[in-house]
C-alpha positions, 0 to 999 in steps of 0.5 A: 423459123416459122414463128414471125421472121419475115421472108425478106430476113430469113432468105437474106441471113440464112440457108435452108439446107434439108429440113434444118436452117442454117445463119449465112457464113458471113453472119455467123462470122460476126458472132460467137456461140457458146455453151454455158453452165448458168448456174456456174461461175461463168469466168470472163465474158465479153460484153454481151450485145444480144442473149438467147435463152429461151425456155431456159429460166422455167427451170429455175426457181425464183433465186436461181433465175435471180441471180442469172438476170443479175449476172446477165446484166452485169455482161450485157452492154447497155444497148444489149437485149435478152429475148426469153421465152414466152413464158418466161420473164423479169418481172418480180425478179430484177427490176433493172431489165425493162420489157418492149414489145417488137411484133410478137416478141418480147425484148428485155433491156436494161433500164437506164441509170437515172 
């Protein structure tokens, strides 16, 4: 929570309850969570409108994270964005994600059809 998210957004969307931080219930009423095995099949997915994996693709190697980014993309809804970690990115494996700069974070979208 200490890593770029202004004050103004932490104290309206979540609630520091201890040590932990915890996303407002009427926040956490409009998204899903779920578990998934990346490297399974994943069955139906709702179009995606935002992905978190951070410090996850470092695992894989090279045609694992491939394959990943692909079946992200085909999920994703074409103002979707993926956020990774910082030492992870798509570059040199999907070249239909594109990468922008918002602050110190990286957001990787899915370039339009031309």
């Amino acid at each position: 929570m200490s890593r770029g998210l202004p004050p103004l957004y932490l104290n309206k969307y979540f609630k520091s309850q201890g040590d932990a931080w915890h996303l407002n219930p009427e926040v956490k009423a409009m998204v899903e969570f779920r578990s998934l095995n990346l490297v399974g099949q994943w069955g139906f997915m709702p179009p995606l409108d935002l992905v978190f994996i951070r410090n996850v693709m470092i695992y894989f190697d090279t045609e694992t994270k491939k394959a990943i980014l692909k079946k992200l993309r085909a999920c994703m809804l074409p103002h979707g964005a993926l956020f990774l970690g910082s030492a992870e990115t798509t570059m040199n494996l999907d070249p239909a994600w594109t990468a922008s700069q918002y602050g110190n974070a990286t957001v990787y979208t899915i370039k339009a059809a031309a």
